[in-house]
C-alpha positions as CSV (number, residue, x, y, z in Angstrom):
1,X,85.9,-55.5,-28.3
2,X,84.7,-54.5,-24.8
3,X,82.5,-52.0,-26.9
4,X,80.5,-54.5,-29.1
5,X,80.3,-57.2,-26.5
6,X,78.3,-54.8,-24.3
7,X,75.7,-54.0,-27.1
8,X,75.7,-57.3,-27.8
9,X,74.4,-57.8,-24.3
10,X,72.2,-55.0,-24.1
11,X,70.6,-55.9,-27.5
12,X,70.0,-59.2,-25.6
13,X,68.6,-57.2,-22.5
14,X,66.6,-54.3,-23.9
15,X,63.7,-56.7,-25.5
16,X,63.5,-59.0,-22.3
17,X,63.4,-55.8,-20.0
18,X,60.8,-54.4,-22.1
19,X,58.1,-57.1,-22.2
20,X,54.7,-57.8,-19.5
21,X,55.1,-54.1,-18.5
22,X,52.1,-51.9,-17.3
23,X,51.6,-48.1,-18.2
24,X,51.7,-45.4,-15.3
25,X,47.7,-46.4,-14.8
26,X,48.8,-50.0,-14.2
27,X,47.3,-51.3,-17.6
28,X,49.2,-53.8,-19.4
29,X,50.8,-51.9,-21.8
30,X,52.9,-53.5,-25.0
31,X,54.6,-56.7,-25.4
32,X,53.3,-59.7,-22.9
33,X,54.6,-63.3,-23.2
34,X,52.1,-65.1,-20.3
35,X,53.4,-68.7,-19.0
36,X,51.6,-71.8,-18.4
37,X,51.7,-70.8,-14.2
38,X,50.8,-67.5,-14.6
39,X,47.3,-68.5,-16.8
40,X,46.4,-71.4,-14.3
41,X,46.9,-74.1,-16.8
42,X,47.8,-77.2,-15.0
43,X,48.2,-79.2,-18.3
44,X,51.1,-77.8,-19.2
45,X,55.0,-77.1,-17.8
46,X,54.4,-74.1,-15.2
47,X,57.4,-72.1,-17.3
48,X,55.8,-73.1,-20.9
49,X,54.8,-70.1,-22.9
50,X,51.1,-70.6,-22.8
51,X,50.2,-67.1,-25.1
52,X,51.4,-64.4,-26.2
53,X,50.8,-60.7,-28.2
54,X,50.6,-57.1,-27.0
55,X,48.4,-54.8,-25.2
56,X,47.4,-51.6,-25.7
57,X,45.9,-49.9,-22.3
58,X,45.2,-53.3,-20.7
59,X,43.3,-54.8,-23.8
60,X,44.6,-57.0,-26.3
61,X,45.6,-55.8,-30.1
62,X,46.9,-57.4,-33.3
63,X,47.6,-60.6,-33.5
64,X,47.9,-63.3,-30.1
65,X,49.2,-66.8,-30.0
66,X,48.4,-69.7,-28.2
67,X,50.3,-72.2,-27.4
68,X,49.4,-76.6,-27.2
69,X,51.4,-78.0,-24.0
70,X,53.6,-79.9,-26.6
71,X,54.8,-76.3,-27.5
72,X,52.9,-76.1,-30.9
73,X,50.9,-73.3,-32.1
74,X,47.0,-73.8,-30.9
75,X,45.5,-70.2,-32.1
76,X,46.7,-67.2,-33.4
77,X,43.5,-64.7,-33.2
78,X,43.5,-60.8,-34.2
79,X,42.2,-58.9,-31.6
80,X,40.4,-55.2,-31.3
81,X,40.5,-53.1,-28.4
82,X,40.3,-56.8,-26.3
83,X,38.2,-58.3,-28.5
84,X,38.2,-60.9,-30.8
85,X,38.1,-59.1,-34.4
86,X,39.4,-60.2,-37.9
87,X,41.4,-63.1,-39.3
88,X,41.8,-66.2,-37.1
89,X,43.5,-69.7,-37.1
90,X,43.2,-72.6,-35.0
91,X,45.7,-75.7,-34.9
92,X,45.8,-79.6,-33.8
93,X,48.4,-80.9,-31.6
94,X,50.1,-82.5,-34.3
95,X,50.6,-79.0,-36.1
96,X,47.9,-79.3,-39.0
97,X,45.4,-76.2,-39.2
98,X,42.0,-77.0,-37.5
99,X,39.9,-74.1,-38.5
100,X,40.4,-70.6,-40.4
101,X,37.9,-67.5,-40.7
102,X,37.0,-64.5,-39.6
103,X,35.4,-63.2,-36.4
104,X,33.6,-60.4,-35.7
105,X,32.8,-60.0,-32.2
106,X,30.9,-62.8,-31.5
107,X,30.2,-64.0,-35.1
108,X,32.2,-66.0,-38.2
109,X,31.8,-63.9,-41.2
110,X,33.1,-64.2,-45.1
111,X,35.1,-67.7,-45.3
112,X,35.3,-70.5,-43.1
113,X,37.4,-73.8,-43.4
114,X,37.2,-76.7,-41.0
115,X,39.8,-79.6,-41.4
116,X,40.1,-83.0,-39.9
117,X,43.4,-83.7,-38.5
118,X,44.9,-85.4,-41.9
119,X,44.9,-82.5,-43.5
120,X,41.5,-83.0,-45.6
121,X,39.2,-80.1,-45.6
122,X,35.5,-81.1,-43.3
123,X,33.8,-78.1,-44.4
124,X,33.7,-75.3,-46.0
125,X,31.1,-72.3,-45.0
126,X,30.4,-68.6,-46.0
127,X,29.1,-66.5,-43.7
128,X,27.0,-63.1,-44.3
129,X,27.6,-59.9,-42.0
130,X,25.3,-61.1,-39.6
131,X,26.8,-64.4,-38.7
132,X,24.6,-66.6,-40.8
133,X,25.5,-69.0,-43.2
134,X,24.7,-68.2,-46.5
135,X,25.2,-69.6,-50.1
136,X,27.2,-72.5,-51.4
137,X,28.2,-74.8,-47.9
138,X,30.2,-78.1,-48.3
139,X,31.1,-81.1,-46.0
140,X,33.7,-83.6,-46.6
141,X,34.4,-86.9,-46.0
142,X,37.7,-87.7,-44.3
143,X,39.0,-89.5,-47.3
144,X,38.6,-85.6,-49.2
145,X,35.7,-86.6,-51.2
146,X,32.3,-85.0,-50.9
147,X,30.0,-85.1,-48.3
148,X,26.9,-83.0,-48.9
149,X,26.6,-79.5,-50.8
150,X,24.3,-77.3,-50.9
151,X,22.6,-73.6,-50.8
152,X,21.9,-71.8,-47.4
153,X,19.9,-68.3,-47.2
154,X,20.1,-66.4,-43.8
155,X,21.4,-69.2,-42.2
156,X,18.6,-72.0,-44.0
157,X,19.0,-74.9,-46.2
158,X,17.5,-73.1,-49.6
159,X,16.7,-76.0,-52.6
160,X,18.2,-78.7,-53.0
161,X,20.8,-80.3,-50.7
162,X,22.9,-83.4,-51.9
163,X,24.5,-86.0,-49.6
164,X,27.2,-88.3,-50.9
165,X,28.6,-92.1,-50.1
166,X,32.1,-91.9,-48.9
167,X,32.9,-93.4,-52.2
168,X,31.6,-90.4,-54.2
169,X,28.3,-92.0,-55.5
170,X,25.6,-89.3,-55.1
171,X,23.5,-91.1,-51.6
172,X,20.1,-88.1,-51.3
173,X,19.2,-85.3,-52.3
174,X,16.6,-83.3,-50.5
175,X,15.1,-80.3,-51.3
176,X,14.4,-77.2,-48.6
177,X,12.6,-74.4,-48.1
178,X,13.5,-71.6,-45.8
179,X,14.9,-74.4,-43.9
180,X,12.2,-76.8,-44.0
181,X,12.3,-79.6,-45.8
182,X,10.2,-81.1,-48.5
183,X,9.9,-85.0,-47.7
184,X,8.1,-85.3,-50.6
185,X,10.2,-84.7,-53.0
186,X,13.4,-86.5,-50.8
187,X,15.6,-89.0,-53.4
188,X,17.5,-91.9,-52.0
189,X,20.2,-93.6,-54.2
190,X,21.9,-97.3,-53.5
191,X,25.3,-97.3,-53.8
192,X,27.2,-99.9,-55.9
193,X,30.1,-99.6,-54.5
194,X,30.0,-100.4,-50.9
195,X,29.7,-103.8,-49.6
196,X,29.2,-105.2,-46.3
197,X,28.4,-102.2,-44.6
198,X,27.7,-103.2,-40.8
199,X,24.8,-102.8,-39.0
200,X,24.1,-99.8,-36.6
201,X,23.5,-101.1,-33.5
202,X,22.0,-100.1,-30.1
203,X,24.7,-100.4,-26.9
204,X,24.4,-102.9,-24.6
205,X,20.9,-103.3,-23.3
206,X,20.4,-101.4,-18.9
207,X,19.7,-103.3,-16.5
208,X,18.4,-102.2,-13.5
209,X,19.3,-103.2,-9.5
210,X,16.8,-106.2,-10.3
211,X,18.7,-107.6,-13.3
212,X,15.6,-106.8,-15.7
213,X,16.1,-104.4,-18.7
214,X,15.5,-100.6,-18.1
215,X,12.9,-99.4,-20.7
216,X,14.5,-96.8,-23.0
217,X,13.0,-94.8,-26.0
218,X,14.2,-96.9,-29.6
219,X,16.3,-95.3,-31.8
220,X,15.1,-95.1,-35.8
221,X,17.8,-97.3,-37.1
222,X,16.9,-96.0,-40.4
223,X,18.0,-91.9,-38.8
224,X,21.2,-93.0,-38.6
225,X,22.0,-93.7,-41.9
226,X,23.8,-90.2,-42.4
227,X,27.2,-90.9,-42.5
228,X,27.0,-94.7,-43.3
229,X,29.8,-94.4,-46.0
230,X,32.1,-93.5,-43.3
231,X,31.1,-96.1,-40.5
232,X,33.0,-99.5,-40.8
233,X,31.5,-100.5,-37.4
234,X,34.9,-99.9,-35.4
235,X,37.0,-97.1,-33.9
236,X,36.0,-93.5,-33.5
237,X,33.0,-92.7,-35.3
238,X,30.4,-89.5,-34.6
239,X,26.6,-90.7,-36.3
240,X,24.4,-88.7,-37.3
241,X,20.4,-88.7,-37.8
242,X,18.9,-87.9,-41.3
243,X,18.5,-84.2,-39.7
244,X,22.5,-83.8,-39.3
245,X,22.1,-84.1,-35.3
246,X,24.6,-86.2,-33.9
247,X,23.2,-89.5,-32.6
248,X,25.7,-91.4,-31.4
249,X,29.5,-90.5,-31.1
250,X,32.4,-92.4,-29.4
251,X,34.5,-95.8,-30.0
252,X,32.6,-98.3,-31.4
253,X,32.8,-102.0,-31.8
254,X,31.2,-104.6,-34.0
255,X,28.7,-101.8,-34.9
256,X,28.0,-101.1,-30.9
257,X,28.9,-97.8,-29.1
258,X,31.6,-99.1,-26.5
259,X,32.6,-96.2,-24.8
260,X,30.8,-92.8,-25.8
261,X,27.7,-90.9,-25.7
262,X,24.4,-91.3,-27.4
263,X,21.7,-88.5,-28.0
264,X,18.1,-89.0,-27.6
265,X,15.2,-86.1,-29.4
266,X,11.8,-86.0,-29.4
267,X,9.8,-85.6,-32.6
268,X,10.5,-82.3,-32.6
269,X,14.0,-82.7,-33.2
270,X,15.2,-81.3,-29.2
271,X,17.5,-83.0,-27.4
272,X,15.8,-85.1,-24.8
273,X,18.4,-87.2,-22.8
274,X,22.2,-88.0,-23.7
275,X,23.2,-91.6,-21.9
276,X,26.7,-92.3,-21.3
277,X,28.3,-95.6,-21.9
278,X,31.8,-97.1,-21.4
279,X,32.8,-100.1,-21.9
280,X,29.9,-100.9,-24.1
281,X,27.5,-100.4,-20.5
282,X,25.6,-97.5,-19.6
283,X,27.1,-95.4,-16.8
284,X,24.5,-92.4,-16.5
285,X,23.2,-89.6,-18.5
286,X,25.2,-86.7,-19.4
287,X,24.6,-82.7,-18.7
288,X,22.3,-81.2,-21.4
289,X,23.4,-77.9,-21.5
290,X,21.5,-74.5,-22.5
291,X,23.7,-74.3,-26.1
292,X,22.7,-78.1,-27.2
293,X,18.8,-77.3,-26.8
């Protein structure tokens, strides 16, 4: 009996001694379990496991795992000599998967799948060697139906592109070129199924330290018609304009943005200003970084 409890203990022992160890060049060198403390991460229990996986020489290998503060799996990402290479999965708080594919370096390549947090596939994108989308590209609607569809070539729109109502009914179809798009031959349908669809509406006019109305640039009421199947004027929403650039995203009510941002571009189509509002009044403009231009 004395025999079997102590390899029962050093069973318990040996893979707990063996773990966040360095090789005789002080690398980290096999198994590493890495707590909430040690990475810095303040939103979390100091002794939560915030990631784990093994090294090889001081650089990550196989598969690592990260970790939400509730304890649930965030990522599990395959890693190369340190480097983010191969299959990849990312998770919501609640558990459901957030995003799957495949990274190479710094690029997606083969499948990708985006979900909302029910559980509905977003999108679904195929990307060539290079990192560009290319061929058949889907969005969804949150209710699982069809969004748009289309062709992509090198990472353009290529013919024709349909969008959809949230109730299925086919909404435009536009037709590209090499990414440009033909406004000419640009078909909108009516749908017959939705009713009472509220109005977009601008926030809350700014006023300035006189009490008079700050001039601001109007917004194209008829760009941000993109996802009008899925706006019932209240609650979380993201808008888009007709060139799939969001326009407005944040809680709305009665067809306002209350608390949120909203994007202002120039003709062009570039990001010119983004004006922050909360409480359905504007509180400043927002950082435009280098990525959103």
């Amino acid at each position: 009996m004395r025999y079997l409890f102590f390899i029962i203990i050093l069973a318990t022992y040996l893979p707990l001694s063996a773990q966040n160890q360095t090789n005789a060049e002080g690398r980290k060198e096999g198994r590493w379990i890495v707590t909430a403390g040690d990475a810095g991460k303040s939103d979390y229990l100091s002794s939560a496991i915030y990631e784990e996986g093994n090294y090889s020489n001081g650089r990550k290998v196989g598969v690592w795992k990260t970790f939400h503060p509730n304890g649930k799996i965030k990522s599990d990402i395959t890693f190369e000599a340190g480097r983010p290479k191969g299959p990849y999965t990312t998770y919501y708080d609640n558990g459901q998967i957030e995003e799957k594919g495949n990274w190479s370096l710094t690029k997606n390549y083969g499948k990708f799948v985006r979900y909302y947090e029910n559980g509905n596939v977003h999108q679904e994108f195929d990307f060539n060697e290079s990192g560009k989308r290319t061929g058949a590209q889907k969005y969804y609607h949150p209710n699982g139906k069809l969004a748009i569809e289309g062709n992509w070539n090198g990472g353009k729109e290529s013919g024709e592109v349909k969008e959809y109502y949230e109730s299925g009914e086919l909404r435009v179809v536009r037709v590209f070129n090499e990414g440009t798009m033909d406004d000419a031959q640009t078909k909108h349908f009516e749908s017959k199924k939705l009713t009472n669809i509220p109005a977009i509406k601008e926030p809350e006019p700014v006023m300035d330290e006189s009490n008079k109305v700050k001039t601001t640039a109007t917004v194209n009421k008829a760009e941000l018609q993109a996802n009008i199947g899925v706006f019932d004027g209240n609650g979380q929403h993201t808008l888009y304009n007709r060139n799939r650039q969001i326009s407005q995203k944040g809680e709305f009510k009665n067809g306002r943005l209350y608390d949120g941002k909203l994007y202002r571009y120039n003709t062009d189509g570039i990001l010119q200003k983004i004006e922050i509002y909360q409480n359905g009044k504007y509180v400043g403009e927002g950082v435009i970084e280098d990525s959103m231009k």
